[in-house]
Every structure is written in structure tokens, then in C-alpha cells.
C-alpha positions in Angstrom: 30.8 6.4 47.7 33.9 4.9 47.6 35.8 3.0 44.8 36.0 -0.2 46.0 32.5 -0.7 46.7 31.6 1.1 43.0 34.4 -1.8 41.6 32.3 -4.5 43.3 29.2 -3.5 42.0 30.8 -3.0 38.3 32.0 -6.8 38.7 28.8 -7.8 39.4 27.4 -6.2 36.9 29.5 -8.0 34.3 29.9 -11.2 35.8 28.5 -12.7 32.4 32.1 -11.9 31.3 33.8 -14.3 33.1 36.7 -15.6 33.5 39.4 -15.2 30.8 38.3 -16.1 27.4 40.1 -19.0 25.9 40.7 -16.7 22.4 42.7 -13.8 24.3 46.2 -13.6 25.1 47.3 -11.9 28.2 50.6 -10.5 29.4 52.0 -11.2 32.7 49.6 -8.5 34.1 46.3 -9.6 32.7 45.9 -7.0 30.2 45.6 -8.7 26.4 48.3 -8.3 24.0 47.2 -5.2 21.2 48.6 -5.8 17.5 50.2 -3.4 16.1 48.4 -1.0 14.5 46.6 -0.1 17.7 49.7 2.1 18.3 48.7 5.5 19.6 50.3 8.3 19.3 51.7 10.6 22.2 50.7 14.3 23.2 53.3 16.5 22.5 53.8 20.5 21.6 52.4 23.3 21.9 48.8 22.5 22.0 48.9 19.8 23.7 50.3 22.3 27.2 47.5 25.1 26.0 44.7 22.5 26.4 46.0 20.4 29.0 46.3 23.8 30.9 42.9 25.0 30.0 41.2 21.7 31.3 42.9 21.9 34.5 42.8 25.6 35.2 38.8 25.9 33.9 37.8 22.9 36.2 35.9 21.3 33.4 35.3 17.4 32.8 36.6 16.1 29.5 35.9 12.5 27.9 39.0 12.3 27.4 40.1 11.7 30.3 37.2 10.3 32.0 36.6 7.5 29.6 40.4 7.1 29.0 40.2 7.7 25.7 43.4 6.6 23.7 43.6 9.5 21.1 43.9 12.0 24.0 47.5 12.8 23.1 46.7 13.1 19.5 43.8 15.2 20.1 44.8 17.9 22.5 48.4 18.2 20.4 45.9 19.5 17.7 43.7 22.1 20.2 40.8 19.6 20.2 38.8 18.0 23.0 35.0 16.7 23.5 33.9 18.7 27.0 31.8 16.6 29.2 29.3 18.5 31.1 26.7 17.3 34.0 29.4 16.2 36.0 31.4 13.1 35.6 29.6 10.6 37.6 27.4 8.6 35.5 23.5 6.9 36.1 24.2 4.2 34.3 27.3 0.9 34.4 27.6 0.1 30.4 29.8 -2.8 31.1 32.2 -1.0 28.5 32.8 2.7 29.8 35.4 3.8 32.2 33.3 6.4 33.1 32.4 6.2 37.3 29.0 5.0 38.4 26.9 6.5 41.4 25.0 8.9 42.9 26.2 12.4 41.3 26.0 15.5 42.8 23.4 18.7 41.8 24.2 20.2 37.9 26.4 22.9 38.4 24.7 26.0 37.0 27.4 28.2 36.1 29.4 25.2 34.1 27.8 26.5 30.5 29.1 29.8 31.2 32.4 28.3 32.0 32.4 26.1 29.3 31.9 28.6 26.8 34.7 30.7 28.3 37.0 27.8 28.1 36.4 27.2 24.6 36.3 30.8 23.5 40.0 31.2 24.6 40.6 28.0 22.0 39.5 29.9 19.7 38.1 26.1 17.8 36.3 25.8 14.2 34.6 22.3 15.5 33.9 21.0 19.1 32.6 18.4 20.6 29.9 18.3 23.8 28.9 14.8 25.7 27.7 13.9 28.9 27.3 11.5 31.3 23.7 9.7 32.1 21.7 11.9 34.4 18.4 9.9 34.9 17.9 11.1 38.2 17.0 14.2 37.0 13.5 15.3 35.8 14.3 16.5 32.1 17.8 14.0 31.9 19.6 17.2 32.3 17.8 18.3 28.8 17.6 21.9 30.0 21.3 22.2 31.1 21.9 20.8 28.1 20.4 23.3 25.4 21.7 26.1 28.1 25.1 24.9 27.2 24.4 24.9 23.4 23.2 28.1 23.3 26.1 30.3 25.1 28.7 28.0 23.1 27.3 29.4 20.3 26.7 32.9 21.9 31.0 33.1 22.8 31.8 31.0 19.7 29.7 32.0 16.8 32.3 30.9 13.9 33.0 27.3 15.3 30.2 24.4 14.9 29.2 23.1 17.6 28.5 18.7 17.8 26.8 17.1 20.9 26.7 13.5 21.3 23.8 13.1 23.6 22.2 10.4 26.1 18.4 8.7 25.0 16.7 10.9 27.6 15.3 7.4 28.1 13.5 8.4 24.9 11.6 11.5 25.9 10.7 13.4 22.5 10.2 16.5 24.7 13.9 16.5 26.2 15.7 15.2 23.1 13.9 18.2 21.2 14.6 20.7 24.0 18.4 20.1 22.8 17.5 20.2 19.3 16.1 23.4 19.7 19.3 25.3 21.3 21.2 24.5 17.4 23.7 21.9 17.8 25.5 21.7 14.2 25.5 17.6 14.4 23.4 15.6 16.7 25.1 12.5 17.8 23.8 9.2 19.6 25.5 6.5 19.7 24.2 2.6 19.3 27.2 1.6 20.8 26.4 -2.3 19.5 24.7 -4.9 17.9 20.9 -5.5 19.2 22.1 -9.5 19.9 24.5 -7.6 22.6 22.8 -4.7 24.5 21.8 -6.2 27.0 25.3 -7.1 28.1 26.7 -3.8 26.9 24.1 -1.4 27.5 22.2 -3.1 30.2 20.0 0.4 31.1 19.5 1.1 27.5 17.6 0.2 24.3 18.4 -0.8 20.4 15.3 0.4 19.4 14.8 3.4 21.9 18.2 4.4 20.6 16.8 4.2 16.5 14.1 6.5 18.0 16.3 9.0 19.3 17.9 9.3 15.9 14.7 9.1 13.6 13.1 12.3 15.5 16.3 14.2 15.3 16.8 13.5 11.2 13.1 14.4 11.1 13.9 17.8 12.7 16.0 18.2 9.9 19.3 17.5 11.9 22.8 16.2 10.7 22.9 12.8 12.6 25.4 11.1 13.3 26.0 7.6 15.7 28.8 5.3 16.5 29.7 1.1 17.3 32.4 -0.3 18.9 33.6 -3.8 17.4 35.3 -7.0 19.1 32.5 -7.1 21.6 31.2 -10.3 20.0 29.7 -8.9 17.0 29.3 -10.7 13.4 30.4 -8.6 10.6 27.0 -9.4 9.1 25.2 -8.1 12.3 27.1 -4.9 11.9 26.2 -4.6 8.0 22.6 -5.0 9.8 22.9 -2.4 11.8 23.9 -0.3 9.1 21.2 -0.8 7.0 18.7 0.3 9.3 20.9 3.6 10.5 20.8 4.3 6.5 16.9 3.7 6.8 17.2 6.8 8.7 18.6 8.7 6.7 21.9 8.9 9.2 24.5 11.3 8.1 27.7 9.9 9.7 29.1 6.7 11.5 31.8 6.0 13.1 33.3 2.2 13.6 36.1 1.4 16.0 37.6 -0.9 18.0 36.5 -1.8 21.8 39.2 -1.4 24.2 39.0 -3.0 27.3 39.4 0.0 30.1 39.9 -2.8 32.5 39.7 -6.1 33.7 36.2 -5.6 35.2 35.1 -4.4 32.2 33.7 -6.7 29.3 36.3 -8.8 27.7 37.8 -8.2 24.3 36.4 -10.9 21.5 38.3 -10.0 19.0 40.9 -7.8 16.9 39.2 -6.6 13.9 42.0 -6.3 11.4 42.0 -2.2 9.5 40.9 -4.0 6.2 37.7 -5.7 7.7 37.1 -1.8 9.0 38.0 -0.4 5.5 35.5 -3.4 4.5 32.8 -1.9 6.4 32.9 1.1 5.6 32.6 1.1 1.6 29.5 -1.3 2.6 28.0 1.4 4.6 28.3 3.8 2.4 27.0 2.1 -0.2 24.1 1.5 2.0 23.7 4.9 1.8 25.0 6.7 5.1 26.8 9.8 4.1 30.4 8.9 5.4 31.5 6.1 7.1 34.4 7.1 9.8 36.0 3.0 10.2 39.3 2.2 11.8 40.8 0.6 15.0 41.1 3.7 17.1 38.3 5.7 16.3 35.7 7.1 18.5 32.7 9.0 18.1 34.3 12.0 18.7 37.9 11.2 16.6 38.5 13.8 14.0 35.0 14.8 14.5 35.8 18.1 12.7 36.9 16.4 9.7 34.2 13.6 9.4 31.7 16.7 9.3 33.7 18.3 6.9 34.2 15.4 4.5 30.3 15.3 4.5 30.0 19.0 3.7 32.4 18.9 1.2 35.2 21.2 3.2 38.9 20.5 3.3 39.6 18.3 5.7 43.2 19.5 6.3 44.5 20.8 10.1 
């Protein structure tokens, strides 16, 4: 499959994007102007070689990279990184992820083994594990999934272990076949507002997403989900979407902001200014999650170590 004919199909998909919005301002090459406190910082030092090596030596996918994540050079400077098994072609075109859709090939069996390696030689306190979509396959990849878990924690017993997993197109049997394997912190993400997934999340569900978290929490897990903002979203639809995660009993949230990959991708509606994040996360946690992660560049998987260490109570110094 090649990538001009994946591009087409990704423009297609979004073509309720449109044209440039009349609210963005773009420089010379089409790419909109950032303010300034999207400024990221660069990788650098020691860590940043030892992991950069690692990821290229072990033959291992990382989000990082794949979804061009912008707190890459921060991250791997500090020996961190979210490993992305299953391969690193996707089932699904979320008109917001840089991740490539198509047809992906077989799981590779050994990749929990090697994964484990790879992160034994970190010698990590905290990682994080995601995937890609696999909906061609009978369990969602479920199986490979709790495999991975469990010889993660077999090579790394001191260092907790986080996985941010697909719905498993709500399967209670798959998405409890991972609980089973131990994950420290079970994440799914929402991703948006329920006015908006069907332009965002076109293959997924609001409420099939709630699901997912309700039967983990029930299984007694530490929870944990995440939103983008300047998609579109009213601050009052996010304070809505909040309530009902803290319905649930939901452990952690994280709020950033939604940067375009590229022009296919859905258009930017906004810059939400650090206060209006700061804003929204005292109302969350006084909604009653138990901390609130809100800023303009973090991800689900920023400073993961220390958003489940302010919830335990643990230093949260690196």
C-alpha cells in the first residue's frame, strides 16, 4: 500500500474539514502560526542517545515517533518512552492521528519478549504501553496484549507498568483478558466531546468508550483517560465530559492541546490559552477525578510517571 493512495483516502476521510478556516492564521507554508507557550523543548544528553539507540537497535515501534508526538525530545532526555506494540499500522483513520492506516501485517510473536528486553536494559520505575487499532484480528490483539503485560512485569518487576488500550470495539471478554495480565493503570482515552466523534473518531464510540472505562474501575483498576482541545469543543462540553468520567469513578485525566500533524488532518479551532487549561483542571477535580493532568502540550502519556505518582501520594521529582 503505498502513501499516496493511504493520503487520498485520509483526505477523503476528512473532507468535512475543508478548506482553511477563516479563524486560523497560516504561514507561507500552510501550517498555522503556534503562540508561544507551545514551545517544546529539544532532546538532548545522555538519555536521550541511550533511548534513541535502544529504539533503533531493539526494532521496536514507539508513539513517539509514530504519532509525532511533540514531547519526544523531552521524554527520551529523561529515559522515558510509551512502546507501541502490534505493529504500527493502524485499523482505523481518526481524522486526528498521524499514525498510518491500512492493512497491517501478522502480530509478531516474539515482540513481548523483545519488548521486555528493551525495557529491562532501561532499567524504568514507570512505562508506558499503547497500540495501534487491530480490528482485523479475532480478540483485537487482547491476547498479545496481556502476553506483553505479563513478561514486562516478569523482566521488570520494580517498575509499574501503564497501558493505554483500544475499545476492543467493547468486548468485555478482551478488555478483561488485559486486565487480567496486571497493568498498574488502565488507560483509554475519549479523545473528545460526544458533539465531535463522529468527525474525530469516525470508527469509535462516546459511550462504547465510558464502557470500556466503567468495567475496568469495576475490576478495581486505576483508570485513567485523556481529551484533546481546539477541535471545536465548548469549555462547558468538556466540564460535561468530566462529570460523567468522575461518575465513574476515573482516577486520572489528562487535557491537552490538538496539534494538527498535518494538513489532511482535521483543522485547528482554536488555541486554548494555559489558564483556561489551569481552569479546567481545578473544575475537574472538584468534580471529583483524582488529578487532573491540564496544559498545552500534554498527552496521555506526558509525565505519566508523575501523574500516577501525584495520585498515590509519591514524590514526583526525576
Amino acid at each position: 500500500m503505498s502513501n499516496e493512495s493511504n493520503e487520498s483516502r485520509t483526505a477523503a476521510r476528512i473532507k468535512a474539514s475543508g478548506p482553511a478556516r477563516e479563524s486560523l492564521r497560516y504561514q507561507p507554508d500552510g501550517v498555522e502560526r503556534k503562540p508561544p507557550w507551545l514551545k517544546v523543548k529539544l532532546g538532548q544528553g545522555e538519555g536521550y542517545g541511550e533511548v534513541r539507540s535502544l529504539v533503533k537497535n531493539s526494532g521496536l515501534h514507539t508513539v513517539c515517533q509514530s504519532a509525532s508526538c511533540p514531547n519526544m525530545g523531552e521524554c527520551w532526555s529523561h529515559r522515558t518512552l510509551t512502546i507501541m506494540i502490534l505493529g504500527e499500522v493502524c485499523t482505523r483513520s481518526c481524522g486526528f492521528c498521524d499514525v498510518f492506516t491500512g492493512r497491517p501485517a501478522p502480530p509478531d510473536a516474539d515482540e513481548p519478549r523483545r519488548v521486555a528486553e528493551a525495557l529491562a536494559s532501561l532499567k524504568l520505575r514507570y512505562t508506558v504501553i499503547t497500540s495501534v487499532d487491530r480490528d482485523e484480528l479475532e480478540d483485537g490483539g487482547a491476547r498479545h496484549w496481556a502476553e506483553t503485560i505479563r513478561r514486562v512485569r516478569e523482566a521488570c518487576p520494580a517498575m509499574r507498568v501503564e497501558v493505554l488500550v483500544p475499545d476492543f470495539k467493547g468486548n468485555a471478554a478482551h478488555i478483561q483478558t488485559v486486565l487480567d495480565a496486571g497493568p498498574h493503570v488502565f488507560a483509554h482515552n475519549v479523545e473528545t466531546v460526544p458533539r465531535l466523534h463522529a468527525e474525530v473518531r469516525p470508527q469509535a464510540d462516546y459511550a462504547r468508550s465510558l464502557a470500556v472505562l466503567d468495567l475496568a474501575k469495576r475490576q478495581g483498576a486505576v483508570s485513567k483517560s485523556g481529551l484533546m482541545l481546539g477541535l471545536g469543543e465548548r469549555d462547558e462540553e468538556v466540564v460535561e465530559v468530566m462529570a460523567e468520567l468522575a461518575k465513574l469513578g476515573l482516577d486520572i485525566l489528562s487535557l491537552g492541546q490538538y496539534l494538527r500533524p498535518s494538513k489532511r488532518h482535521l483543522p485547528i479551532e482554536r488555541w486554548v490559552h494555559p489558564d483556561a487549561f489551569a481552569e479546567l483542571k481545578a473544575k475537574g477535580e472538584a468534580l471529583g477525578i483524582g488529578h487532573v493532568e491540564a496544559g498545552p502540550l500534554v498527552r496521555s502519556s506526558y509525565r505519566a510517571d508523575q501523574q500516577a505518582a501525584r495520585l498515590y501520594g509519591e514524590p514526583t521529582e526525576r
